[in-house]
N, C-alpha and C positions, 0 to 999 in steps of 0.2 A: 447759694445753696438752697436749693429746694429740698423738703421737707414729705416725705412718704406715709402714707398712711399708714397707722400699724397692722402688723400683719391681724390674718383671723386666726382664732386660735384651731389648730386643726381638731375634725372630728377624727376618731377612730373607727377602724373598717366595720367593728361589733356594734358603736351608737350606730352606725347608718345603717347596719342590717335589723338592728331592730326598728329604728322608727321605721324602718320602709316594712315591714313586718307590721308594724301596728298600725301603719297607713291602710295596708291592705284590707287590713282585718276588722277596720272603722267603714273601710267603703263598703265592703261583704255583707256586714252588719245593715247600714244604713240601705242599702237596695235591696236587703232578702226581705228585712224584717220592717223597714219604712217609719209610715206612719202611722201604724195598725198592727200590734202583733200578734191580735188576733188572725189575722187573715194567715200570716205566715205558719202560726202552730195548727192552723184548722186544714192548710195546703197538705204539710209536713203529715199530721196524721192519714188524712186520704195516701199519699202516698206509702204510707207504712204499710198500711191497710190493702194498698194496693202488692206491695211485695208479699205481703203475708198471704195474698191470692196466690200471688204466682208460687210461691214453694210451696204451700199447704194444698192448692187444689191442681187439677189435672185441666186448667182453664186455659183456652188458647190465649193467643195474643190478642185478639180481637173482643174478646170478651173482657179482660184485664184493662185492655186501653182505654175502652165507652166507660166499661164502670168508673175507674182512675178518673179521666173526666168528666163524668156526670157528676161524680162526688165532687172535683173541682170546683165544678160551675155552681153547685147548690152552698160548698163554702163561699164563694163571691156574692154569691145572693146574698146568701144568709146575714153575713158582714155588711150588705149595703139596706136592709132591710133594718138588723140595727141599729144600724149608725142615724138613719132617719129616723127611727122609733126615741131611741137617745136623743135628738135634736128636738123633736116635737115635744119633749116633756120641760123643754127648758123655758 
């Protein structure tokens, strides 16, 4: 007579929608916001900033887009210009 592993205990269809639920929501996290969340809340504002053009002024899309990313580009500086500034004091 051989001898069977015992069975696994079953999960239920609600754990597995939520750990895949909080899977999701660890990964979202982990690639929005990284290693820096400054960079992430400095993105997030420009963008806000940038909607707050488009409903409050009469701005085309071309004017919205350059500023949206120049603002970008000056949060990425800004962040890498810190982040070096903090390294060199240590």
């Amino acid at each position: 007579m051989s001898r069977s592993a015992p069975a696994a205990p079953r999960i239920s269809l609600a754990t597995r929608a939520i750990r895949l639920a909080s899977g999701i929501a660890r990964f979202w996290w982990d690639f929005i916001v990284g290693d820096d969340w400054r960079i992430a809340a400095g993105v997030l504002l420009v963008l806000c900033a940038g909607a707050l053009l488009v409903s409050a002024a009469d701005a085309s899309a071309a004017v919205v887009t350059t500023v949206t990313a120049v603002g970008i580009m000056f949060v990425a500086i800004g962040s890498i210009v810190a982040a070096a500034l903090r390294a060199g004091r240590r």
